[in-house]
C-alpha atoms as one frame of an Amber mdcrd trajectory, in Angstrom:
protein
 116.834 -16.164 109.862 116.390 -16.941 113.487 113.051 -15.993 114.959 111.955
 -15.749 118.040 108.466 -16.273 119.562 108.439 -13.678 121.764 104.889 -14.388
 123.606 106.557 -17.593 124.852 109.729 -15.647 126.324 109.329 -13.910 129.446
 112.179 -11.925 128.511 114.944 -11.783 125.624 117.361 -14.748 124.912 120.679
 -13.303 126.424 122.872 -13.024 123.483 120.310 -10.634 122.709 120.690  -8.223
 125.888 123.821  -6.164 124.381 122.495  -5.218 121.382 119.113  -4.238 123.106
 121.053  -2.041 125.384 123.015  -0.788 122.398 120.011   0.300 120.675 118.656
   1.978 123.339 121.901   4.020 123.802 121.629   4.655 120.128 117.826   5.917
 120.475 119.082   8.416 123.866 122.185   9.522 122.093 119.606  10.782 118.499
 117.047  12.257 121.610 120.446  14.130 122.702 120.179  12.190 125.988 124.196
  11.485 126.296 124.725  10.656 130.182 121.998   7.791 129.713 123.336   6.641
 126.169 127.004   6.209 128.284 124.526   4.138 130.638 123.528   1.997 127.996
 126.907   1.596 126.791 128.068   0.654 129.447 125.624  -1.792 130.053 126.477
  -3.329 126.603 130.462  -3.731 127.679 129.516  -5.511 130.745 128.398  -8.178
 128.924 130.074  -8.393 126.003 133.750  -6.028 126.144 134.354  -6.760 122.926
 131.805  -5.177 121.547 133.715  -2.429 119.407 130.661  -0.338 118.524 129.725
   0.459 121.621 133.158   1.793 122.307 133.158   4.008 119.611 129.215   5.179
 120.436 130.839   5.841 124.140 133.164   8.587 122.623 130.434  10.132 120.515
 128.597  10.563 123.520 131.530  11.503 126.020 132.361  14.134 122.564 129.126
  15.639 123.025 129.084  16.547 126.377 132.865  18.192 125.909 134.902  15.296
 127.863 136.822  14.986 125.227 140.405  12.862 126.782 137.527  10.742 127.588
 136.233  10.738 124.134 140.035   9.706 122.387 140.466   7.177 125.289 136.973
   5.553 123.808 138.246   6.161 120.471 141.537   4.283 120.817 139.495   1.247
 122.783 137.403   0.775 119.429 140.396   1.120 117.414 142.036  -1.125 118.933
 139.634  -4.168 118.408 138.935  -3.015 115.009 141.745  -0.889 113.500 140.161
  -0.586 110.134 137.171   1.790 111.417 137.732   4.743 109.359 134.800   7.111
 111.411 136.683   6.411 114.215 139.833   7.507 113.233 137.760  10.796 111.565
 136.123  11.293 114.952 139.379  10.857 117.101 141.157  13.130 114.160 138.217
  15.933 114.827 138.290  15.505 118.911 142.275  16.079 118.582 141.616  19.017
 116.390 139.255  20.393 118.868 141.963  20.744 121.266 144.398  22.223 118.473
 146.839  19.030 118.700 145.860  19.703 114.749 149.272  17.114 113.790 148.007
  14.272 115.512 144.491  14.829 113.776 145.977  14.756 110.170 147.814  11.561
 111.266 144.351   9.749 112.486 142.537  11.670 108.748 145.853   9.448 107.083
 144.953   6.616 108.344 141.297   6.503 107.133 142.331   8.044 103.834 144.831
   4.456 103.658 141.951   2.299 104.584 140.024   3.884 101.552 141.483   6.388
  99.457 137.652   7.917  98.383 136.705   8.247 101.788 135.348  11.765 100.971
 135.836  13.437 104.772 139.395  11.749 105.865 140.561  14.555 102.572 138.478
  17.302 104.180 139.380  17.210 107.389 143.199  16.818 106.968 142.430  20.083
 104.288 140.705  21.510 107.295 143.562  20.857 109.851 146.436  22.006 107.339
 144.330  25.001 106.710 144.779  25.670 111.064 148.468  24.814 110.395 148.582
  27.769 107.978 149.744  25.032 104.825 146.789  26.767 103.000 148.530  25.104
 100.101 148.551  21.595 101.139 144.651  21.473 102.119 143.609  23.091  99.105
 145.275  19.801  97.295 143.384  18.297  99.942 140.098  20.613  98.938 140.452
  19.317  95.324 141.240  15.416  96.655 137.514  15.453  98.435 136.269  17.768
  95.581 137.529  14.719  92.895 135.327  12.546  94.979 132.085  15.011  95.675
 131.723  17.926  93.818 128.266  18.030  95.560 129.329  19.100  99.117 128.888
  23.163  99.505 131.479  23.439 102.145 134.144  21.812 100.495 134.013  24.544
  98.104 133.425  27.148 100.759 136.370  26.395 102.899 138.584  26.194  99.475
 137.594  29.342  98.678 138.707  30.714 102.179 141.965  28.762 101.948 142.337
  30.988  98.778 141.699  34.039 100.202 144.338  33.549 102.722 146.677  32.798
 100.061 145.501  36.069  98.327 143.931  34.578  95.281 140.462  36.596  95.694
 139.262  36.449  92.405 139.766  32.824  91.895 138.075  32.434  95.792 135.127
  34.377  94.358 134.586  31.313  91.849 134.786  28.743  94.323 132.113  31.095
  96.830 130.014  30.815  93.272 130.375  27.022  93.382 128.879  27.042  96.719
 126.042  29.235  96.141 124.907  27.295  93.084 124.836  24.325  95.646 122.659
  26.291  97.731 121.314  29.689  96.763 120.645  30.253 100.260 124.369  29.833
 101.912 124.128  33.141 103.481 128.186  32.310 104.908 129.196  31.908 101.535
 127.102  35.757  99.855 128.938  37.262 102.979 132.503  36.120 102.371 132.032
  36.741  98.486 131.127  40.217  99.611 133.893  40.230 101.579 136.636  39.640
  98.873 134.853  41.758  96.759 135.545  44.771  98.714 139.254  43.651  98.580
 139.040  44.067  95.100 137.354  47.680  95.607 134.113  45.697  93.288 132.003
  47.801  95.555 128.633  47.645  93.122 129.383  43.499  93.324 129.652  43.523
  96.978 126.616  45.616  97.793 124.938  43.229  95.748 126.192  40.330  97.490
 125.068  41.710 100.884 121.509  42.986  99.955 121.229  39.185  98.502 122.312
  38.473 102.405 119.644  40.659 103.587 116.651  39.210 101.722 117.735  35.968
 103.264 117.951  37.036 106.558 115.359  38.200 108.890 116.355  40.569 112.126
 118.497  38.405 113.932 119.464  39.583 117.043 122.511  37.512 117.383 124.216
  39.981 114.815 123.690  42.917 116.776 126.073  44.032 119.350 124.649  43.167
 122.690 125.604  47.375 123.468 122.663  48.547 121.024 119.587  48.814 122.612
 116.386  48.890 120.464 116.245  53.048 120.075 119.493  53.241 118.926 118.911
  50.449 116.636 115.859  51.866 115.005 118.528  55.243 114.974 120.540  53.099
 112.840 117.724  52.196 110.434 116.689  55.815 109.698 119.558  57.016 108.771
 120.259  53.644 106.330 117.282  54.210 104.488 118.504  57.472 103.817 122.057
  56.872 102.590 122.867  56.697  98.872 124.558  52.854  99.557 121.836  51.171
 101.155 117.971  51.041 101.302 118.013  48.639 104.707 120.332  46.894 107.466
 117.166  44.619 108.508 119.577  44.320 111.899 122.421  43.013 110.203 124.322
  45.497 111.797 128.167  43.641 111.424 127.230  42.119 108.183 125.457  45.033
 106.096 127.773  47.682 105.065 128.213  49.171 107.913 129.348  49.513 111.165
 128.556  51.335 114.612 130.550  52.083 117.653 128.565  53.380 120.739 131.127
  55.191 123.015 129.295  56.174 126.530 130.201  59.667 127.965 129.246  61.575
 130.570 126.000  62.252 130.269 125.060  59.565 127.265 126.127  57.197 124.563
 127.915  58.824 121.478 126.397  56.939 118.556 129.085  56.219 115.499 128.011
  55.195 112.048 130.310  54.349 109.809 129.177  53.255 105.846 132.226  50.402
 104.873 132.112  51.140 101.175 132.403  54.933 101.504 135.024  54.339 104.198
 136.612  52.507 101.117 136.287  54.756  98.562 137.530  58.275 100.217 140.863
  58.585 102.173 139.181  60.694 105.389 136.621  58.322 106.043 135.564  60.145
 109.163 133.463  62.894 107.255 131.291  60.043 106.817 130.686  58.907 110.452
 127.691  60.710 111.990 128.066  61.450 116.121 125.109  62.212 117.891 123.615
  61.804 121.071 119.942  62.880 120.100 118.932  59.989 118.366 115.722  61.721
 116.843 117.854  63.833 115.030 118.512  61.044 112.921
């Protein structure tokens, strides 16, 4: 290997200015630092404009900060000096799908599933696209495809399981939201969609289980609370949980927990509504169990 004696250079041989430039795009693009890594990039094509990778590093970075034409136009430039780049053609597939030209996407997944038919994410993102397409069929062939090659990836199994549940196999979409979670315990997308189908099978003991299991993972999140609730009504909310027969706490997951609320403002305050999911489910007048009040201490 070729060394240089960099004490006796006052500055780097030029055939190795591109690839300096390239690695310092590479460095700003992992520091999230996209308008300078297109610098850099750029920097490296006026030298060398063959230089394929940093192309295909150009779209990343024009991907990131949402220009994405500008991103495919990048994409096709690498492409085009090396055709047989299968993360470009998964990138350009996901940028396409981004703006819901989903056909065009499974065409660029094809192509890196020809260059190698294990490539583990060309098969999940064509399942992925089909699945937009409504040919819940197709991607779960596609599901099992990346599945054959990785049974190790959580999502896989999670967005097979969905696929299911559009196609009304709940049960068998409960299995597959089982594979998941013995992946990773802690999938808290994967204990609320299990919960989820469970209630369409009217398992209601299942489901509660699924989404207290949701609640010891989650702390109060505020992001799950309508932005409507201030913090008295939400502590409202909380009294009167601990003191129904299906629940012991929300912990804030208002939309997630078994319930849900509707505030309605009137004239002179906000009507609070309370409605419990799985005794909506279980009677036919659900509304003798919604609680209106406007006095939240009466909670």
């Amino acid at each position: 290997m070729l060394r240089w004696r960099w004490k006796t250079c006052i500055s780097p041989p030029d055939f190795l200015l591109p690839l300096a430039w390239y690695r310092k795009g590479i460095t700003s693009s992992r520091l999230g630092r996209y308008k300078e890594a297109i610098h850099c990039f750029e920097r490296v094509l006026d030298i060398d404009p063959k230089y394929e990778n940093a192309y295909y590093h150009l779209a990343l970075a024009y991907d990131k900060l949402g220009l994405i034409e500008t991103a495919i136009d990048y994409y096709d430039k690498a492409l085009n000096i090396k055709p047989k780049h299968e993360d470009a053609w998964i990138d350009k597939g996901i940028a396409l799908a981004s703006l819901e030209r989903y056909e065009e996407a499974i065409q660029c997944y094809e192509k890196a599933i020809q260059i190698d038919p294990r490539y583990e994410e060309g098969w999940y993102y064509k399942a992925i696209a089909l699945d937009d397409l409504g040919n819940h069929e197709e991607a779960i062939k596609c599901y099992d495809k990346a599945l054959e090659i990785n049974p190790k990836r959580k999502e896989v199994w999670f967005d097979k399981a969905i696929a299911l549940e559009a196609l009304g196999n709940h049960e068998e979409a409960i299995k597959h939201y089982d594979n998941a979670l013995d992946l990773d315990p802690k999938y808290k997308d994967a204990w609320y969609h299990k919960a989820q189908a469970l209630k369409t099978l009217r398992k209601y003991k299942n489901a509660l289980n699924c989404y207290e299991k949701l609640l010891e993972l989650s702390s109060v999140q505020t992001q799950y609370i309508p932005r409507y609730i201030n913090h008295k009504e939400l502590a409202a909310i909380k009294a009167f949980s601990e003191k129904h027969q299906h629940e012991d706490k929300v912990g804030g997951m208002i939309r997630e927990a078994p319930y849900h609320i509707m505030i309605v403002p009137n004239s002179v305050a906000y009507t609070a509504e309370v409605i419990c999911d799985i005794c909506a489910s279980e009677h036919k007048d659900p509304k003798k169990y919604r609680k209106n009040v406007t006095d939240y201490d009466s909670w």
